[in-house]
C-alpha positions as CSV (number, residue, x, y, z in Angstrom):
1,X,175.5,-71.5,133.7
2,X,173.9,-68.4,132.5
3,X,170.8,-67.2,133.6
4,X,168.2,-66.4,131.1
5,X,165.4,-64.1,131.2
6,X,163.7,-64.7,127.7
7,X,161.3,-66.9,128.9
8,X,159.6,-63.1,130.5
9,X,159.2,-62.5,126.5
10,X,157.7,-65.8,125.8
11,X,155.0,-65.3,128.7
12,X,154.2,-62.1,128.2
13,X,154.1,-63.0,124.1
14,X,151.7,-65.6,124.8
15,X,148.7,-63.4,126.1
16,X,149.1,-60.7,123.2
17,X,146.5,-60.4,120.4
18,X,147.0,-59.3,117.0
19,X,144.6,-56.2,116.0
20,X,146.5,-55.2,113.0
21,X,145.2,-55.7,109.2
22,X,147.9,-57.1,106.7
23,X,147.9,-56.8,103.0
24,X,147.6,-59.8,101.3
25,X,151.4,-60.6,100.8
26,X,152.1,-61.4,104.3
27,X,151.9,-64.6,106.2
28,X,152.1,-66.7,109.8
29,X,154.6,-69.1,109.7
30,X,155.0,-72.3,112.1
31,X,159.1,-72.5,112.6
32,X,160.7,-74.9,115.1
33,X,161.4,-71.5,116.9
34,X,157.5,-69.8,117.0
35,X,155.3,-68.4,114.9
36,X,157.2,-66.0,112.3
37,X,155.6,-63.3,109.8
38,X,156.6,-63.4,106.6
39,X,156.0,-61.0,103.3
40,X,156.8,-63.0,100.5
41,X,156.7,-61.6,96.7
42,X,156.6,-65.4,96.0
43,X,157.6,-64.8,92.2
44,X,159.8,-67.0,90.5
45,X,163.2,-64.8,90.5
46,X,166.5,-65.1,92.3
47,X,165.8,-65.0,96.4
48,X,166.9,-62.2,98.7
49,X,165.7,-62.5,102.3
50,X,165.7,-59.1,104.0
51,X,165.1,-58.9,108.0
52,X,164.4,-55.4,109.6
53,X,166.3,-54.2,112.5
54,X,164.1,-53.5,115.1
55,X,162.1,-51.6,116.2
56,X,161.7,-51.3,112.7
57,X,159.2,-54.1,111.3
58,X,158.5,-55.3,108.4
59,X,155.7,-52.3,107.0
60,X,159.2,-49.9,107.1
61,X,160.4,-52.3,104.3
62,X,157.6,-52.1,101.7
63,X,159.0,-49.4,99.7
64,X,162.5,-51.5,99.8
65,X,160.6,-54.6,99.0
66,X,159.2,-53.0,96.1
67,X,162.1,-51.7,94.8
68,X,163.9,-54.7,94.8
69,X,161.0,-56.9,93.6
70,X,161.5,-55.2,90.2
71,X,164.5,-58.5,89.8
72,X,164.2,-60.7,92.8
73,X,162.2,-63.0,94.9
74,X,161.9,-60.9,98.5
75,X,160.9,-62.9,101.4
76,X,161.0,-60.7,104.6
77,X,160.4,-61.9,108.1
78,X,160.9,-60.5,111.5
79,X,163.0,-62.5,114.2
80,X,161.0,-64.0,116.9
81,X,160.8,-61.5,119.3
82,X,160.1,-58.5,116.7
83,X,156.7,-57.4,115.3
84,X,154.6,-59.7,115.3
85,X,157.1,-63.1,115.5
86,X,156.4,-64.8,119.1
87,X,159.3,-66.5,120.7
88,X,158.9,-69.8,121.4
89,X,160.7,-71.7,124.6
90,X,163.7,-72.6,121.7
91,X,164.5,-68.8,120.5
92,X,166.9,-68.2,122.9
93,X,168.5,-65.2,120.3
94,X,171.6,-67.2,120.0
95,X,173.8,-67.0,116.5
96,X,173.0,-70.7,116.2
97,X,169.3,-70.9,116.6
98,X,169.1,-67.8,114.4
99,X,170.9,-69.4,111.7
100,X,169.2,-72.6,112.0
101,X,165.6,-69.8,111.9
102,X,167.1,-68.6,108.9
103,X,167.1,-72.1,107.2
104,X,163.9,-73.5,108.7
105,X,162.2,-70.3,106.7
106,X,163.8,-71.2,103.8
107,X,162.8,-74.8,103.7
108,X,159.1,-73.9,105.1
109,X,159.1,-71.6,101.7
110,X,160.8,-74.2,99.5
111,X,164.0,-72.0,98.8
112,X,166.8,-73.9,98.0
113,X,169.3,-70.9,98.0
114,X,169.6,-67.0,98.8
115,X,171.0,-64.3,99.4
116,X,170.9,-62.3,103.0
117,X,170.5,-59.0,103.3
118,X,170.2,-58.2,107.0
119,X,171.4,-55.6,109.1
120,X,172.9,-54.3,112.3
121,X,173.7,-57.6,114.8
122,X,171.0,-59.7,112.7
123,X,174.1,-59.9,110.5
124,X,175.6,-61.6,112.8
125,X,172.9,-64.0,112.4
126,X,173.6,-63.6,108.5
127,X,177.2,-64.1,109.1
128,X,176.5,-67.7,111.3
129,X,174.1,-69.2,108.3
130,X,176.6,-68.5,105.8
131,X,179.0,-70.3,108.2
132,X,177.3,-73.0,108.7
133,X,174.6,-74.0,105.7
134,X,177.6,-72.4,102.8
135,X,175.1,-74.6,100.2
136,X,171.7,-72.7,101.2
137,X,173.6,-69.3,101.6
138,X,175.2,-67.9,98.8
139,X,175.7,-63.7,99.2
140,X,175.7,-61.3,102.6
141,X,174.5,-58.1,102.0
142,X,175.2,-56.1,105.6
143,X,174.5,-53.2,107.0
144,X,176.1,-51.1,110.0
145,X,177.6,-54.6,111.1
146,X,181.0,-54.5,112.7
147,X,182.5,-57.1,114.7
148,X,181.3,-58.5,117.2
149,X,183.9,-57.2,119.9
150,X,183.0,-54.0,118.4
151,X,179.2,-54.5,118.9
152,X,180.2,-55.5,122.8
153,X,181.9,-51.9,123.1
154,X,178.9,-50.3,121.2
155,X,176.0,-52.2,123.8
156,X,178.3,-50.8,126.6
157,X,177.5,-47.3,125.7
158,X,174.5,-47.5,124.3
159,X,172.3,-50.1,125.9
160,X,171.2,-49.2,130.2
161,X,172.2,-51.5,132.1
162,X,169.6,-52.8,133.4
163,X,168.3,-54.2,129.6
164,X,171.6,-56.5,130.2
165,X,170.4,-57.9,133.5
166,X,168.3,-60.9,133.0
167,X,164.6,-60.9,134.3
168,X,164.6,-57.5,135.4
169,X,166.0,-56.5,131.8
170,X,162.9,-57.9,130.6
171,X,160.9,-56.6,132.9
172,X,161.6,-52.9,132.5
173,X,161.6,-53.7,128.5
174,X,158.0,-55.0,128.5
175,X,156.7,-51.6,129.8
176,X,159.0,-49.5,128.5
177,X,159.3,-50.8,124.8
178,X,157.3,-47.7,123.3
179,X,159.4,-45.5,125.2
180,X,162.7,-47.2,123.8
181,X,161.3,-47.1,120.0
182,X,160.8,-43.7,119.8
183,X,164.1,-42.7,121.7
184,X,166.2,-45.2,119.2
185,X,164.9,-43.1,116.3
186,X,166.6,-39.8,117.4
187,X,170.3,-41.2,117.4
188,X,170.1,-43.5,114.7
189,X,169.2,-41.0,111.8
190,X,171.4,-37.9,111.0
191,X,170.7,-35.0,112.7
192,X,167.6,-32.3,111.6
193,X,166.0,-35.8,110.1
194,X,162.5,-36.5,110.5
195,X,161.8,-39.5,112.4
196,X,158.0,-39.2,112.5
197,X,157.2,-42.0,110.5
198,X,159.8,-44.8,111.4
199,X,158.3,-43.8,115.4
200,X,154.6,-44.1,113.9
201,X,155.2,-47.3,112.3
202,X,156.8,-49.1,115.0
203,X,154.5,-47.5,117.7
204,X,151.3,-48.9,115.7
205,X,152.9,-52.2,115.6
206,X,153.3,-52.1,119.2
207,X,149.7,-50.7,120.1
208,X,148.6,-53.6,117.3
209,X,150.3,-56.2,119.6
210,X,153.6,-56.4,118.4
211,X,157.0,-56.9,120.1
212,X,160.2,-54.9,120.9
213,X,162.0,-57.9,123.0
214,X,165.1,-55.7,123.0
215,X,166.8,-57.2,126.5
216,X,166.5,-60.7,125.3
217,X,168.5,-59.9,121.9
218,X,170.9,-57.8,124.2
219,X,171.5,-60.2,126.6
220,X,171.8,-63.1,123.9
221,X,174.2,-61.4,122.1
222,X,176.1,-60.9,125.4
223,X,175.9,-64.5,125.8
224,X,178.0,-64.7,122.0
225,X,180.7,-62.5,121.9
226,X,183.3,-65.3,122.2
227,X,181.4,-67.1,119.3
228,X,184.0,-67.9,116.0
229,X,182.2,-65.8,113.1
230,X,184.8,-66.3,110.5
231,X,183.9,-66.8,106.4
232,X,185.7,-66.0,103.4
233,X,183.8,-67.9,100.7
234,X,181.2,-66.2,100.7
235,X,180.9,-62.6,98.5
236,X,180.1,-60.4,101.1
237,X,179.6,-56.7,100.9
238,X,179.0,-54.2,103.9
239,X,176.9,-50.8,103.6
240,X,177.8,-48.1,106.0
241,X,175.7,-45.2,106.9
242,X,178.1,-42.5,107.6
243,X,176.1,-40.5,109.9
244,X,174.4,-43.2,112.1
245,X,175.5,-41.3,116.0
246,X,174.8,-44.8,117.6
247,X,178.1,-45.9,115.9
248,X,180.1,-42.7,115.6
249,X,182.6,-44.6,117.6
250,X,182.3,-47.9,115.7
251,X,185.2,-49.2,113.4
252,X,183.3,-50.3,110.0
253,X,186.3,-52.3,109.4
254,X,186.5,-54.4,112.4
255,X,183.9,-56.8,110.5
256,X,187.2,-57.5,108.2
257,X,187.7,-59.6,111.9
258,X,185.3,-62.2,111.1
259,X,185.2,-61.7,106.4
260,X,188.7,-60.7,105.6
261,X,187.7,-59.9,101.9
262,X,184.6,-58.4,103.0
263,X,183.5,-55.5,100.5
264,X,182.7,-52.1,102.8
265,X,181.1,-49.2,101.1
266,X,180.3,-46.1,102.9
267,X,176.8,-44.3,102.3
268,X,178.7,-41.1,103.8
269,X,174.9,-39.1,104.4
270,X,173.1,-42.5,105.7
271,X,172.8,-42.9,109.1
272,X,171.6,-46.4,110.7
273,X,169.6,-47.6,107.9
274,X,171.2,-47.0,104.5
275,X,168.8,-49.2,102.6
276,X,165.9,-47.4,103.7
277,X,167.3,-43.8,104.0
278,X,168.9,-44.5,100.5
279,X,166.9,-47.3,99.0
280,X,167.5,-46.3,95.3
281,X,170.8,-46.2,95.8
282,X,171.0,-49.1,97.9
283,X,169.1,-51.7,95.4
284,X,171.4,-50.6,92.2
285,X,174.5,-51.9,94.5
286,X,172.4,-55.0,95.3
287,X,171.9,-55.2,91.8
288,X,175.2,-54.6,90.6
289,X,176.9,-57.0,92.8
290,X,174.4,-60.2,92.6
């Protein structure tokens, strides 16, 4: 039996306060899983959901949302545990519970199909939804998502070990979380980059009363790795950013593993966020290949 220390997350959750101000496009939303923020364009177009890999919430994704708006439908949320998305008791970051968070949203918001575009290990989450719910999910867009024995190598290099161990994981992440955010942004953009505003952005959401529940995603995707992630049926394409250090070591073509006809495209001066380092030339592959 594993021991779990997200229930830290869910306490400490609990006696936060929002003091942020949202434009009017965004919304609380009661899941089976907690309460979830939302941005929804709401118009009536074709349906990408987009997730932001944290720290990076969902106000980093405005000028992606915008762009993409031009021909789709964008509902973006943050996972429980990110932003301003609580965890309830239920979240326990599993590729199950994701997937089935991925298609409570969707029937919350009345969308009978869409497409994913998620990043990092929330495509894994991506991958599991498409998997399981082939009717509701009908195109992966990924980005800098390998496999997930890949992903195991990359957490044991680049996650402390003491994020991995349950409780105290949690623990050290609840005071440390603004510390963490601002040292993530140095090694996933390319060198000489400017991280100024990804830090500012996700420091204000965490002065605002947001979450970083990094451990608890790290240790629940510990608790995966032997999870079957396997789909060919669905079009899939994979964006790389070539110059993300956090994955120098990291095969892009280990997620063939898991989508054997998986399409991979390399963004060669993108590092750990091609579709916001890139956006322009991200959304005219999104819109090519819809």
């Amino acid at each position: 039996m594993h021991i779990t220390g997200s229930f830290v997350d869910n306490i400490r959750c609990g006696f936060k306060k929002n003091h942020h101000k949202w434009e009017p496009n965004f919304q609380l939303i009661q899941t089976d899983f907690g309460v979830v923020r939302v941005f929804d364009t709401k118009e009536n177009k074709p349906v990408i959901i987009n997730v932001p890999d944290g720290p990076n919430v969902i106000e980093h994704q405005l000028d992606l949302i915008t762009s993409l708006s031009k021909n789709f439908r964008i509902v973006c949320f943050e996972f429980p545990g990110l932003g301003f998305s609580y965890p309830n008791a239920k979240f326990d970051y599993s590729f199950d519970i994701a997937s089935k968070l991925i298609i409570n949203i969707l029937d919350v918001l009345k969308i009978d199909r869409a497409a994913l575009a998620f990043s990092c290990s929330n495509g894994f989450y991506a991958i599991k939804a498409a998997q399981e719910f082939p009717d509701r999910i009908h195109r992966l867009f990924l980005s800098q998502t390998p496999s997930t024995h890949a992903m195991e190598e990359w957490t044991k290099h680049s996650i402390p070990g003491p994020l991995k161990v349950p409780i105290v994981g949690q623990l050290i992440n609840a005071v440390s979380e603004k510390k963490f955010a601002k040292i993530w942004y140095h090694y996933a953009l390319p060198k000489n980059t400017d991280g100024t505003l990804y830090q500012d952005t996700a420091i204000k959401t965490l002065k605002s009363g947001g979450c970083f529940c990094l451990s608890s995603l790290v240790q629940g995707l510990q608790r995966e790795i032997t999870q079957t992630l396997a789909l060919e049926n669905i079009p899939t394409t994979l964006i790389w950013g070539g110059k993300d250090f956090t994955h120098r070591n990291t095969d892009k073509n280990s997620i063939l593993e898991h989508i054997p006809n998986c399409e991979i495209i390399e963004f060669a001066d993108c590092g750990h966020f091609p579709e916001l380092e890139q956006t322009e030339k991200y959304v005219k592959l999104l819109n090519e290949r819809f």
